[in-house]
PDB file of N, CA, C and O in Angstrom:
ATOM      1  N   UNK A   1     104.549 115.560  10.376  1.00  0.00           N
ATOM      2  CA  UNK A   1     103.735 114.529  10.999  1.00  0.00           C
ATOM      3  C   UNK A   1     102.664 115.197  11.859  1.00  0.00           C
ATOM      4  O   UNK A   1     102.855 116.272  12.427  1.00  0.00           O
ATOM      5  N   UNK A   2     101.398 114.424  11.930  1.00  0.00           N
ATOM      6  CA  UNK A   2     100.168 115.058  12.172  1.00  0.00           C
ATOM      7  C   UNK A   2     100.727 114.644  13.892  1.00  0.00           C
ATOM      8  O   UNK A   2     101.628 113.864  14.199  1.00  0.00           O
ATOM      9  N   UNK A   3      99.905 115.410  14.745  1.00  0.00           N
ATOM     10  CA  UNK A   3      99.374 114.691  16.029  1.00  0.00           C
ATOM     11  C   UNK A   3      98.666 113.647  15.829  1.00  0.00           C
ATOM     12  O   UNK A   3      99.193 112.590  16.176  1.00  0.00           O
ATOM     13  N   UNK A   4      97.174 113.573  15.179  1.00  0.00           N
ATOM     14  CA  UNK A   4      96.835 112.745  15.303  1.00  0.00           C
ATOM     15  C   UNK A   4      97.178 111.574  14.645  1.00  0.00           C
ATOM     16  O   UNK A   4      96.477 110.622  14.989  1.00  0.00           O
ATOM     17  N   UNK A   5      97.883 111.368  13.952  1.00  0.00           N
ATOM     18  CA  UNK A   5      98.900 110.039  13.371  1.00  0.00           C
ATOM     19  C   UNK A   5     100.176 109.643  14.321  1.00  0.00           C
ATOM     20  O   UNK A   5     100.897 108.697  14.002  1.00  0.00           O
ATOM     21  N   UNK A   6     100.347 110.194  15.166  1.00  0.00           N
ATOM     22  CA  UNK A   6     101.509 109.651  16.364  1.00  0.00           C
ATOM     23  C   UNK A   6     101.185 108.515  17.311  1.00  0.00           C
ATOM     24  O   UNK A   6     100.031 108.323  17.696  1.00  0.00           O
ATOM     25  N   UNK A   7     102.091 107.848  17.642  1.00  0.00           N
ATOM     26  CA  UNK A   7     101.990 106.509  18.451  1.00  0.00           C
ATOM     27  C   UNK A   7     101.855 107.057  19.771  1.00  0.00           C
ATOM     28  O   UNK A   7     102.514 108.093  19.847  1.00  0.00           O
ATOM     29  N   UNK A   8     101.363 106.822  20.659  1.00  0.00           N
ATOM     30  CA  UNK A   8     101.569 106.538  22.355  1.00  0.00           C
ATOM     31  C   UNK A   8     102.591 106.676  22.454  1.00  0.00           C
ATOM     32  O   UNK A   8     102.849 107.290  23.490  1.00  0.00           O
ATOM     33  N   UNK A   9     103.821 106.298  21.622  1.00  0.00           N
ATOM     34  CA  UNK A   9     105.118 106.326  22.447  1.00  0.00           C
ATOM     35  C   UNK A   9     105.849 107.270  21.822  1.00  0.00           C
ATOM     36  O   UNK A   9     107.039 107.456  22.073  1.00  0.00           O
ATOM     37  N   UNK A  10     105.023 108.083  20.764  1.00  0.00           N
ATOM     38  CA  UNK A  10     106.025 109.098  20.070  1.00  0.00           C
ATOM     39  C   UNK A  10     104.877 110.240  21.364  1.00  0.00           C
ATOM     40  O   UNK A  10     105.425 110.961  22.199  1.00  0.00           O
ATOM     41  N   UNK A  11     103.839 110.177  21.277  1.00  0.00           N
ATOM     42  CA  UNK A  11     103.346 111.238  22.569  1.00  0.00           C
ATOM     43  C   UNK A  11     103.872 111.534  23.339  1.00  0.00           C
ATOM     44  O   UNK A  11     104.067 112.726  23.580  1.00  0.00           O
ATOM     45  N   UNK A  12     104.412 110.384  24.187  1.00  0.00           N
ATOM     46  CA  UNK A  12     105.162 110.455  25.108  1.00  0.00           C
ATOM     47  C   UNK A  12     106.542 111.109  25.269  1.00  0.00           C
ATOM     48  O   UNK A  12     107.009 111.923  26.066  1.00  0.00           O
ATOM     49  N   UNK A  13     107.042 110.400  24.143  1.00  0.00           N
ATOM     50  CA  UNK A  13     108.124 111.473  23.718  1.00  0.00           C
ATOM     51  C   UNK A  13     108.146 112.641  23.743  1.00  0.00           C
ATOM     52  O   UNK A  13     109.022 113.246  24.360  1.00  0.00           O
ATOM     53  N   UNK A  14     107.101 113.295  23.018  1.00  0.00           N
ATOM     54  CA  UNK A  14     106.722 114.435  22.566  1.00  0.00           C
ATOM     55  C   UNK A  14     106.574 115.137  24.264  1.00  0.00           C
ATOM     56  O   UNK A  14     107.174 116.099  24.743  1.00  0.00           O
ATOM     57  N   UNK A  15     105.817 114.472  24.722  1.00  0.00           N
ATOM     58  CA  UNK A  15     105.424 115.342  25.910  1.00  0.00           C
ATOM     59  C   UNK A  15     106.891 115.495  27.014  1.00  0.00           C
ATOM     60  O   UNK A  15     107.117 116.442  27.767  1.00  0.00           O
ATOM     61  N   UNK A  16     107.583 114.493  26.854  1.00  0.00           N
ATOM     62  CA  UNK A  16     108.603 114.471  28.309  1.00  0.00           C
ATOM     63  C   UNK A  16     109.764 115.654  27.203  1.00  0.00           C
ATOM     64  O   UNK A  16     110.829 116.040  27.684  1.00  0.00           O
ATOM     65  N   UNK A  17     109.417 116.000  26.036  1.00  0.00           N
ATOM     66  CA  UNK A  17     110.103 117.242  25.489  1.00  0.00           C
ATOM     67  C   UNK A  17     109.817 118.342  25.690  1.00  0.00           C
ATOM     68  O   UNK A  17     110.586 119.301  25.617  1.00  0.00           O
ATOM     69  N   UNK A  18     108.161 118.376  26.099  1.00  0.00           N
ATOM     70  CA  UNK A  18     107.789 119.737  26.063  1.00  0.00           C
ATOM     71  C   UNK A  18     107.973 120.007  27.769  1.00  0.00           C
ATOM     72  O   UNK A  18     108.398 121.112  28.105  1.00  0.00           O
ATOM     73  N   UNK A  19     107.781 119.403  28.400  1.00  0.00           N
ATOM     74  CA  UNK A  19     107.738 119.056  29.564  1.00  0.00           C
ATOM     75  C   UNK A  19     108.879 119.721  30.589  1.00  0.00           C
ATOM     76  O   UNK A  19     108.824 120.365  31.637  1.00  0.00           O
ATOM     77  N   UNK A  20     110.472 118.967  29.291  1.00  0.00           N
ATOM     78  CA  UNK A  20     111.917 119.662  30.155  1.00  0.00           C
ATOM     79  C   UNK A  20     111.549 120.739  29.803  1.00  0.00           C
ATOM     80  O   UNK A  20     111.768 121.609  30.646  1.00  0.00           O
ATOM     81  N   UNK A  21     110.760 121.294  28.310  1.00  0.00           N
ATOM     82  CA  UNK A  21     111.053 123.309  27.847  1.00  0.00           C
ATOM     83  C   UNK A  21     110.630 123.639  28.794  1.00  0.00           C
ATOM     84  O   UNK A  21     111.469 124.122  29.555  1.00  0.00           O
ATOM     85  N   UNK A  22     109.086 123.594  29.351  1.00  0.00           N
ATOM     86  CA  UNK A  22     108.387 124.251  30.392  1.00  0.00           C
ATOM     87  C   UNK A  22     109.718 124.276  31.425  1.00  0.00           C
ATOM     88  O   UNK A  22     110.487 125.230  31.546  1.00  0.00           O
ATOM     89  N   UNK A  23     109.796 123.049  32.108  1.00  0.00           N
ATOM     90  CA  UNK A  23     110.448 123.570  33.477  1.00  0.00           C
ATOM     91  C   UNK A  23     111.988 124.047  33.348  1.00  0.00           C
ATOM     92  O   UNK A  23     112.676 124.336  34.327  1.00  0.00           O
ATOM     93  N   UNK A  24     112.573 124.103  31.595  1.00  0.00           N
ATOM     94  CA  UNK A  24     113.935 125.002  32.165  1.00  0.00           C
ATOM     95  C   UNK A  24     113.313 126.685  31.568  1.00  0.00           C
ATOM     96  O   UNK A  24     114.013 127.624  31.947  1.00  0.00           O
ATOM     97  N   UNK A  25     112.502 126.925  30.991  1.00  0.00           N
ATOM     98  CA  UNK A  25     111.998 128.355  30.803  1.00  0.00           C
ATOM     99  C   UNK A  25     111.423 128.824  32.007  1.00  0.00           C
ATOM    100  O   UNK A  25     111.619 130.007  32.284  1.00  0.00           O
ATOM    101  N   UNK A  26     110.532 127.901  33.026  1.00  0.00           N
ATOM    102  CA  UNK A  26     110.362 128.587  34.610  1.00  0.00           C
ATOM    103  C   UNK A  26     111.236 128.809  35.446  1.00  0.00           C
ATOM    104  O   UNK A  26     111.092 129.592  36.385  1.00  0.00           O
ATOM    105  N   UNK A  27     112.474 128.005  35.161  1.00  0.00           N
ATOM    106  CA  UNK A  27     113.633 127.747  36.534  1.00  0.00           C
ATOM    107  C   UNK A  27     114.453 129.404  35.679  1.00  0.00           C
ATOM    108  O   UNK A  27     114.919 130.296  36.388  1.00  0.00           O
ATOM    109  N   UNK A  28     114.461 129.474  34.320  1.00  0.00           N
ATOM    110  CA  UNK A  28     114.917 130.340  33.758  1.00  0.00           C
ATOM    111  C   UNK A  28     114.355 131.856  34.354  1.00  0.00           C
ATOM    112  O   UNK A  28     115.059 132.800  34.711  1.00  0.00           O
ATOM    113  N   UNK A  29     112.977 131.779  34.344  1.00  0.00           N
ATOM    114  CA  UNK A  29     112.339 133.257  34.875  1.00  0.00           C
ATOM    115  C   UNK A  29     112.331 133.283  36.315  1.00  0.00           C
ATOM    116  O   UNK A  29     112.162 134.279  37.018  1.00  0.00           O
ATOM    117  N   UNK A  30     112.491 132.332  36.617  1.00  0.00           N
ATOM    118  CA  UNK A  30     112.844 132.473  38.451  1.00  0.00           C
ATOM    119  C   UNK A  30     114.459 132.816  38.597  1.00  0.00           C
ATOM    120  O   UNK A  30     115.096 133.366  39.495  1.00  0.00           O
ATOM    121  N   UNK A  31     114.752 132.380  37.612  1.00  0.00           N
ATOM    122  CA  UNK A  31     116.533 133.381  37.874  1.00  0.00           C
ATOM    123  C   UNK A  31     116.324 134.698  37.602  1.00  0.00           C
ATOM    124  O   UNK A  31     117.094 135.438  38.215  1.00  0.00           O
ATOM    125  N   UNK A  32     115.506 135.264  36.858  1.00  0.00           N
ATOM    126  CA  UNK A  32     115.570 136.118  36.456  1.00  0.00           C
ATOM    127  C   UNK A  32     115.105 137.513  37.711  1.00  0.00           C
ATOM    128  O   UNK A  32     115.584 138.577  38.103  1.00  0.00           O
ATOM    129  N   UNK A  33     113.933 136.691  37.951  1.00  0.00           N
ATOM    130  CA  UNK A  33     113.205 137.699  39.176  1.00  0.00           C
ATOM    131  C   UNK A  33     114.086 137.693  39.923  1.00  0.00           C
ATOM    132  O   UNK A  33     114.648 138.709  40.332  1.00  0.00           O
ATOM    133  N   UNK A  34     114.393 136.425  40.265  1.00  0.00           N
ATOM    134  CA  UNK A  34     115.740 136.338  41.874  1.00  0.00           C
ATOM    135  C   UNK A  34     116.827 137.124  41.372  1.00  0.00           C
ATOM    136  O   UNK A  34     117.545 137.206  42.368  1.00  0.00           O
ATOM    137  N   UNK A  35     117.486 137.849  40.317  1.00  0.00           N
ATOM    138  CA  UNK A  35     118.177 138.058  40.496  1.00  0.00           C
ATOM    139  C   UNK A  35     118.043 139.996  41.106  1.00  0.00           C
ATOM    140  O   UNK A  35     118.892 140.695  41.659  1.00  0.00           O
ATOM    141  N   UNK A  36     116.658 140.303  40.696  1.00  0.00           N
ATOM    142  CA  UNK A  36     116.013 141.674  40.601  1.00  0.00           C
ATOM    143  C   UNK A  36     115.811 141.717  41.892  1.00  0.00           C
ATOM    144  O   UNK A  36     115.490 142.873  42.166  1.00  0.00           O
ATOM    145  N   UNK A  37     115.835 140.888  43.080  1.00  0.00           N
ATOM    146  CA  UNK A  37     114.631 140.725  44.026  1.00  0.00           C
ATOM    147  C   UNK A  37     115.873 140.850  44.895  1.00  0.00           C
ATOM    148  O   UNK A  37     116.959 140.330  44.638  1.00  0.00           O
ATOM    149  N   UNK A  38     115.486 141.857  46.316  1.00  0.00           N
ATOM    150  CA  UNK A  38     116.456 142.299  47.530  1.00  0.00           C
ATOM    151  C   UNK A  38     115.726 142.001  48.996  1.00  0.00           C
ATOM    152  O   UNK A  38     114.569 142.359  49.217  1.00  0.00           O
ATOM    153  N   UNK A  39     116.628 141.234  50.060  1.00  0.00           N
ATOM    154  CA  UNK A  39     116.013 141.592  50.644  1.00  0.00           C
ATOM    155  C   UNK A  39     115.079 142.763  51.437  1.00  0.00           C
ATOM    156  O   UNK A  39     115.677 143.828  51.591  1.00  0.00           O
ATOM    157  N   UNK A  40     114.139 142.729  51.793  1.00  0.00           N
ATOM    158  CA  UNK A  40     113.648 144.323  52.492  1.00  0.00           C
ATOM    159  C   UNK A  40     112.440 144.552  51.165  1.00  0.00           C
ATOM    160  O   UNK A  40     111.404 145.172  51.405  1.00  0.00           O
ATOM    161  N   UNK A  41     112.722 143.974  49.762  1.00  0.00           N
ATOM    162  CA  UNK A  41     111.780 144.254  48.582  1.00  0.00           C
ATOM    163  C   UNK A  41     110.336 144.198  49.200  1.00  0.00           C
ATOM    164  O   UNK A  41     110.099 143.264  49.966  1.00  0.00           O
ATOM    165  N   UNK A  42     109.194 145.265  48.890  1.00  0.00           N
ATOM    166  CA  UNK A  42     108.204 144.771  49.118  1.00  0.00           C
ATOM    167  C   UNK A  42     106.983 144.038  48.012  1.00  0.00           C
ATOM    168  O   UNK A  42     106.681 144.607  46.964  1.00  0.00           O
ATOM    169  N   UNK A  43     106.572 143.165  48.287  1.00  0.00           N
ATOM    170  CA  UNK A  43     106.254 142.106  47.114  1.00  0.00           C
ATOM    171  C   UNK A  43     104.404 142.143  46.661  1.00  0.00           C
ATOM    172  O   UNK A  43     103.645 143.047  47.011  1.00  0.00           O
ATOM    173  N   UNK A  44     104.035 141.028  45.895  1.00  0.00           N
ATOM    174  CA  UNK A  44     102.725 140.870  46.117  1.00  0.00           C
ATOM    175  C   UNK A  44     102.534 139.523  44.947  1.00  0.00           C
ATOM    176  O   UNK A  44     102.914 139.351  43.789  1.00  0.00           O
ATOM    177  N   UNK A  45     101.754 138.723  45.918  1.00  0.00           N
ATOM    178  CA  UNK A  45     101.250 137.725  45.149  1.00  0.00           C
ATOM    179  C   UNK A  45      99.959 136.897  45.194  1.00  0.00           C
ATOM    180  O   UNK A  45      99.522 136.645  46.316  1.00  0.00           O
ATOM    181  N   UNK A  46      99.206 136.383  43.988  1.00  0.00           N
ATOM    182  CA  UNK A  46      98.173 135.764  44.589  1.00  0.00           C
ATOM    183  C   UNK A  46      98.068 134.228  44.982  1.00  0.00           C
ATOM    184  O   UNK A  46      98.837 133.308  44.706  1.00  0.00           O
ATOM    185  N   UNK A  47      96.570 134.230  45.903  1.00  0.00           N
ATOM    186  CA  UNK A  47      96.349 132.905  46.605  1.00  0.00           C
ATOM    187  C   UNK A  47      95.156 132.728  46.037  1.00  0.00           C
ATOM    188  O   UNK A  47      94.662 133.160  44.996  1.00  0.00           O
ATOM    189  N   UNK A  48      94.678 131.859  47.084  1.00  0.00           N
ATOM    190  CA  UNK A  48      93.439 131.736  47.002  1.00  0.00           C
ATOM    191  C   UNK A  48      92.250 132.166  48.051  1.00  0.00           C
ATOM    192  O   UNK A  48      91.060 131.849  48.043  1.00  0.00           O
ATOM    193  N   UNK A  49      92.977 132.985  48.944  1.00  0.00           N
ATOM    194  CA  UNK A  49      92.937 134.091  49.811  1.00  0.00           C
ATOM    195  C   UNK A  49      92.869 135.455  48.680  1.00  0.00           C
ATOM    196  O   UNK A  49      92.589 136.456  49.340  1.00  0.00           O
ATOM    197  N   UNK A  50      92.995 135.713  47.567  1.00  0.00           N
ATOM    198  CA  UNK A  50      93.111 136.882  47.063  1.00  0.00           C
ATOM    199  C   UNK A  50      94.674 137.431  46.831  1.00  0.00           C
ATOM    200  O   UNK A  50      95.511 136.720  46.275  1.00  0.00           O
ATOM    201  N   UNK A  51      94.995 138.878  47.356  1.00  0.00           N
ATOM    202  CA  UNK A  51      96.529 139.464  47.011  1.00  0.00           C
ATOM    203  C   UNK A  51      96.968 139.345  47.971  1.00  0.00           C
ATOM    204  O   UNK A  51      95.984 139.327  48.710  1.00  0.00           O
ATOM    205  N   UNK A  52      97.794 139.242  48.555  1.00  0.00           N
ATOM    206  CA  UNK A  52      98.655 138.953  49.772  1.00  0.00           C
ATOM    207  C   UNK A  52      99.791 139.989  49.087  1.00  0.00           C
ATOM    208  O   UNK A  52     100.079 140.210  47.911  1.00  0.00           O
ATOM    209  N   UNK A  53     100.250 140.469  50.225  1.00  0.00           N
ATOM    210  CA  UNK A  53     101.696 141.559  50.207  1.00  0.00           C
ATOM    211  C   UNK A  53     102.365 141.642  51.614  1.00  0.00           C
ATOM    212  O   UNK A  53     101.992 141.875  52.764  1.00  0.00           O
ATOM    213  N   UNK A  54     103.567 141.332  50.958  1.00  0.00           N
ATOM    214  CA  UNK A  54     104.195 141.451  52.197  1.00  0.00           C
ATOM    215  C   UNK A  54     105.864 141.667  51.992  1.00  0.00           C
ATOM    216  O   UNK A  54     105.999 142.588  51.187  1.00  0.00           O
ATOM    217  N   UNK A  55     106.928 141.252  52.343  1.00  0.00           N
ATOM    218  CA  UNK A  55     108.482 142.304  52.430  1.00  0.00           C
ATOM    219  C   UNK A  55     108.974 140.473  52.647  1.00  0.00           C
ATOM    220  O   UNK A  55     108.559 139.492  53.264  1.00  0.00           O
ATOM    221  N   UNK A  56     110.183 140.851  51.634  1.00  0.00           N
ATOM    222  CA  UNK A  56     111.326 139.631  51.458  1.00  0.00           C
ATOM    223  C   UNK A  56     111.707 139.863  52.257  1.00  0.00           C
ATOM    224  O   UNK A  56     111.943 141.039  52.535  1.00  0.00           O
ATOM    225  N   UNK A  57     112.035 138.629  53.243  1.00  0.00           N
ATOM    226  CA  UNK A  57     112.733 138.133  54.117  1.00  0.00           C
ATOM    227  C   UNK A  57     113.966 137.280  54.360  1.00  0.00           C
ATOM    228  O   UNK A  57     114.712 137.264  55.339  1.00  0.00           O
ATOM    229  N   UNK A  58     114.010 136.394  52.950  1.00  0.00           N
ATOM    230  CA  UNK A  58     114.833 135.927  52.870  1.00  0.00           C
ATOM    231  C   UNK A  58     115.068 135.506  51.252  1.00  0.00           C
ATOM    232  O   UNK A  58     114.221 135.884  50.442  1.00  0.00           O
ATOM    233  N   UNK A  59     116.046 134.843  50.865  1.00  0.00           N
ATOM    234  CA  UNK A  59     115.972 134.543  49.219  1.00  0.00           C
ATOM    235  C   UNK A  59     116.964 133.296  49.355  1.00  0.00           C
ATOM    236  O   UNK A  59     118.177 133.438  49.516  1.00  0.00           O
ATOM    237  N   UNK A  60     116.319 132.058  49.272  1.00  0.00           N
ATOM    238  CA  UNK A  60     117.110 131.138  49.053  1.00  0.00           C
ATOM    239  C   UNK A  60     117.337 130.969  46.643  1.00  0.00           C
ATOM    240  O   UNK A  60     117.274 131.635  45.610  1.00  0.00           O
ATOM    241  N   UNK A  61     117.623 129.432  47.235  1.00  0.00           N
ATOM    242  CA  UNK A  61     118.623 129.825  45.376  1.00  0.00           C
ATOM    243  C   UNK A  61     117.072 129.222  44.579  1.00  0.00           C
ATOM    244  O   UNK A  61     117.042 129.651  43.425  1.00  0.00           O
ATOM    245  N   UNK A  62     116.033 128.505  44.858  1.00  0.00           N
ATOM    246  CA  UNK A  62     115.249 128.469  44.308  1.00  0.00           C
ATOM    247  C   UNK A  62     113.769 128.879  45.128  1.00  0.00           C
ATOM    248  O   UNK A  62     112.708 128.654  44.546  1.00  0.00           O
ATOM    249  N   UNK A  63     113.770 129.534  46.605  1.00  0.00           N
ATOM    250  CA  UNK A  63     112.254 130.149  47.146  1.00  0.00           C
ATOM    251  C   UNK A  63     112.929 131.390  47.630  1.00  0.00           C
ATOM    252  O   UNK A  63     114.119 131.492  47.927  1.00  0.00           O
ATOM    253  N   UNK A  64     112.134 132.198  47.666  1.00  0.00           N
ATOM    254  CA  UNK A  64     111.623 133.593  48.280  1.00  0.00           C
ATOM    255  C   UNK A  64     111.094 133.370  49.210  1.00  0.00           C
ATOM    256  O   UNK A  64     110.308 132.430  49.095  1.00  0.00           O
ATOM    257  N   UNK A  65     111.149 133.858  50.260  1.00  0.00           N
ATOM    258  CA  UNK A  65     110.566 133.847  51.819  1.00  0.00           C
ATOM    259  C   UNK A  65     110.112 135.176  51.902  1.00  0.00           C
ATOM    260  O   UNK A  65     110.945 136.078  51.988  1.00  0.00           O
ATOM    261  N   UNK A  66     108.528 135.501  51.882  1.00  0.00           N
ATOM    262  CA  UNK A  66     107.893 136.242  52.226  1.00  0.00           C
ATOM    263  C   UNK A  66     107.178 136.501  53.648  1.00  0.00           C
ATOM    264  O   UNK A  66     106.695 135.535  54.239  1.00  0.00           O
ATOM    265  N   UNK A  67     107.105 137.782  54.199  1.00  0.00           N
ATOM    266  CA  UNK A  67     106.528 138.452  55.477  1.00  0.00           C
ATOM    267  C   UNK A  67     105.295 138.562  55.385  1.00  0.00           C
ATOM    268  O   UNK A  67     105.517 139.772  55.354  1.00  0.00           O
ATOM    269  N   UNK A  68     103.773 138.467  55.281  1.00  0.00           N
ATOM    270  CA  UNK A  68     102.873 138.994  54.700  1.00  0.00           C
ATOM    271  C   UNK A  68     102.464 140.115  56.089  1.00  0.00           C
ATOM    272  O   UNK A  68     102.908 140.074  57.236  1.00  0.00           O
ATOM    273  N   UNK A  69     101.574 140.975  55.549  1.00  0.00           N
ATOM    274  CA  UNK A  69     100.911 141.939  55.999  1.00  0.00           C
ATOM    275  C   UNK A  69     100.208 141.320  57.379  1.00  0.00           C
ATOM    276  O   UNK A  69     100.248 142.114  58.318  1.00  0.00           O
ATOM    277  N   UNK A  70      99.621 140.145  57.643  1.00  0.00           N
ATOM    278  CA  UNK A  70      99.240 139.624  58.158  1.00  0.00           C
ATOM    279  C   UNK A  70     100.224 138.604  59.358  1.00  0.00           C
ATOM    280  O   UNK A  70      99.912 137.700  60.132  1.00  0.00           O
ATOM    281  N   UNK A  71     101.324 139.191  59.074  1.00  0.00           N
ATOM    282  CA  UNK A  71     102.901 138.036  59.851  1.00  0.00           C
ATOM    283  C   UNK A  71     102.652 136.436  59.330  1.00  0.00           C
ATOM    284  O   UNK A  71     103.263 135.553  59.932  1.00  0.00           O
ATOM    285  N   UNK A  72     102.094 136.209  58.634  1.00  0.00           N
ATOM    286  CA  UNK A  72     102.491 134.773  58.201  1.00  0.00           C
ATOM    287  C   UNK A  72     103.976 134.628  57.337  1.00  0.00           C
ATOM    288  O   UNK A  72     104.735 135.576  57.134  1.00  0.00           O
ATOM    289  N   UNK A  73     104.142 133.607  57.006  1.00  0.00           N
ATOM    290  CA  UNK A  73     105.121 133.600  56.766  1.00  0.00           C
ATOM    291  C   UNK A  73     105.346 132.958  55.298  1.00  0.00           C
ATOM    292  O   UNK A  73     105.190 131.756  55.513  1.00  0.00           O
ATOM    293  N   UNK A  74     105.616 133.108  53.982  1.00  0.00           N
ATOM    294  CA  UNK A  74     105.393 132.124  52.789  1.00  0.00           C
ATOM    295  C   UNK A  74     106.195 132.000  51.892  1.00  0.00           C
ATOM    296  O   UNK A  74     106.713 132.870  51.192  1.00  0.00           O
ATOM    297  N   UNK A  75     106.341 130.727  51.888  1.00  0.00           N
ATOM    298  CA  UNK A  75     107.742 130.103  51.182  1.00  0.00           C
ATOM    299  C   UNK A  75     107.494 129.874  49.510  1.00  0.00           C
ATOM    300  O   UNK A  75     106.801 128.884  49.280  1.00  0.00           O
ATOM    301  N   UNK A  76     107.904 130.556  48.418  1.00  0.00           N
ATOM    302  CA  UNK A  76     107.182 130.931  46.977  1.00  0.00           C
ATOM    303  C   UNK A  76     108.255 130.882  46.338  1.00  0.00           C
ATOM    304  O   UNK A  76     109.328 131.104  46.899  1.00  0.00           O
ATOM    305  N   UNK A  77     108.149 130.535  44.840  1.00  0.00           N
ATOM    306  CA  UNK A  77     108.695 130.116  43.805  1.00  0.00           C
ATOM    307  C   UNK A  77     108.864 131.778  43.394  1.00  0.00           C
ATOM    308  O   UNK A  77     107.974 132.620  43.270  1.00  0.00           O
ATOM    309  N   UNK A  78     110.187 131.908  43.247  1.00  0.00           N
ATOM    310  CA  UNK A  78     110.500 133.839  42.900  1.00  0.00           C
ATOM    311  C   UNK A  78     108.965 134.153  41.853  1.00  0.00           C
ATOM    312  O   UNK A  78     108.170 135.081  42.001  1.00  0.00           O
ATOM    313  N   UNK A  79     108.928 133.266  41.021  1.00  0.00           N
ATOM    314  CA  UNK A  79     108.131 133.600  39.309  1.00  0.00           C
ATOM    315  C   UNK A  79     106.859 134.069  40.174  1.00  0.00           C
ATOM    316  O   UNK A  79     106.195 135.003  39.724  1.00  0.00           O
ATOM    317  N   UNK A  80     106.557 133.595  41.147  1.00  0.00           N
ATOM    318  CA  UNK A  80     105.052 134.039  41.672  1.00  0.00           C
ATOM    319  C   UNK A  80     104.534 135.711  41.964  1.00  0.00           C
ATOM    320  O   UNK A  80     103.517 136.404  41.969  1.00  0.00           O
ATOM    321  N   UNK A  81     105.930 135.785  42.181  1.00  0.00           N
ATOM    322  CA  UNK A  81     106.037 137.403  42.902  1.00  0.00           C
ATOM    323  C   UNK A  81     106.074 138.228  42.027  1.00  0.00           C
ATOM    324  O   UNK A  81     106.792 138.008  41.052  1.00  0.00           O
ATOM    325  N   UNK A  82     105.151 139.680  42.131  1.00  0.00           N
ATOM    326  CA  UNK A  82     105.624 140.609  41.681  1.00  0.00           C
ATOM    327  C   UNK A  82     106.385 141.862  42.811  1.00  0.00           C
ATOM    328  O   UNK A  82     106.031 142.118  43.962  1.00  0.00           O
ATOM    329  N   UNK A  83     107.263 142.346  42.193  1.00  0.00           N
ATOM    330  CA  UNK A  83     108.118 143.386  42.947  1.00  0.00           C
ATOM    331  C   UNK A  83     107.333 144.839  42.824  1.00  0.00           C
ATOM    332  O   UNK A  83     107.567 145.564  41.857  1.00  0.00           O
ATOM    333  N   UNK A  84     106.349 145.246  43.898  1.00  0.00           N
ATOM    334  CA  UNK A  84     105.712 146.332  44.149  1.00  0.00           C
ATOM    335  C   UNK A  84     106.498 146.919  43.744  1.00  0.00           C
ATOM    336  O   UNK A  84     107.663 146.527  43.674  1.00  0.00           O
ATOM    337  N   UNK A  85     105.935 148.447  43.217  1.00  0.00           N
ATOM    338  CA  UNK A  85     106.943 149.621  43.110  1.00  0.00           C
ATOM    339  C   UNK A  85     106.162 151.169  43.651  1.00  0.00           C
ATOM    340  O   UNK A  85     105.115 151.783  43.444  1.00  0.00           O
ATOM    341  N   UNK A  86     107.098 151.275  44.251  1.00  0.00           N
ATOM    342  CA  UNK A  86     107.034 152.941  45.370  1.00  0.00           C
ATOM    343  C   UNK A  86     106.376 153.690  44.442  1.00  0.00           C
ATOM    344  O   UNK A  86     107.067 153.828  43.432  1.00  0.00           O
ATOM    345  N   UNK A  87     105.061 154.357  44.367  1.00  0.00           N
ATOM    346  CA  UNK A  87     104.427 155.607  43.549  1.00  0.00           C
ATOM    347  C   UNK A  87     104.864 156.500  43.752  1.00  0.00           C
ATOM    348  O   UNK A  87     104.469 157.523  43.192  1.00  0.00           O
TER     349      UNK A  87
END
């Protein structure tokens, strides 16, 4: 069956399917990082400020609590983060 031959309500369908994949494949890669991720890790992620970096502070079961360089403080979805690594 084409897309464009589908009803409004098979769309809909269609979409609240693709919809659960997306959010159990993100909740999936946020287990994944969280499980890599320590406190003391030092991190980096972007804003709209640019890169921000700063040291885990805390790790709840679905946010990361980041320190930034700057002492703010930012509450992030693990998937956002990358885990700097020591050269």
């Amino acid at each position: 069956m084409l897309i464009d031959d589908m009803t409004i309500e098979q769309l809909l369908e269609l979409n609240e399917i693709i919809c659960e994949r997306i959010d159990y494949l993100r909740a999936k890669q946020d287990q994944n990082v969280l499980a890599q991720m320590h406190i003391g890790n030092q991190v980096s992620f972007n804003t709209d400020e640019g890169r921000i970096f700063g040291v885990v502070i805390k790790k709840n079961r679905k946010t990361v609590v980041v320190l930034s360089e700057d002492k703010r403080r930012w509450k992030l979805p693990p998937g956002m983060l990358t885990i700097v690594k020591d050269i």
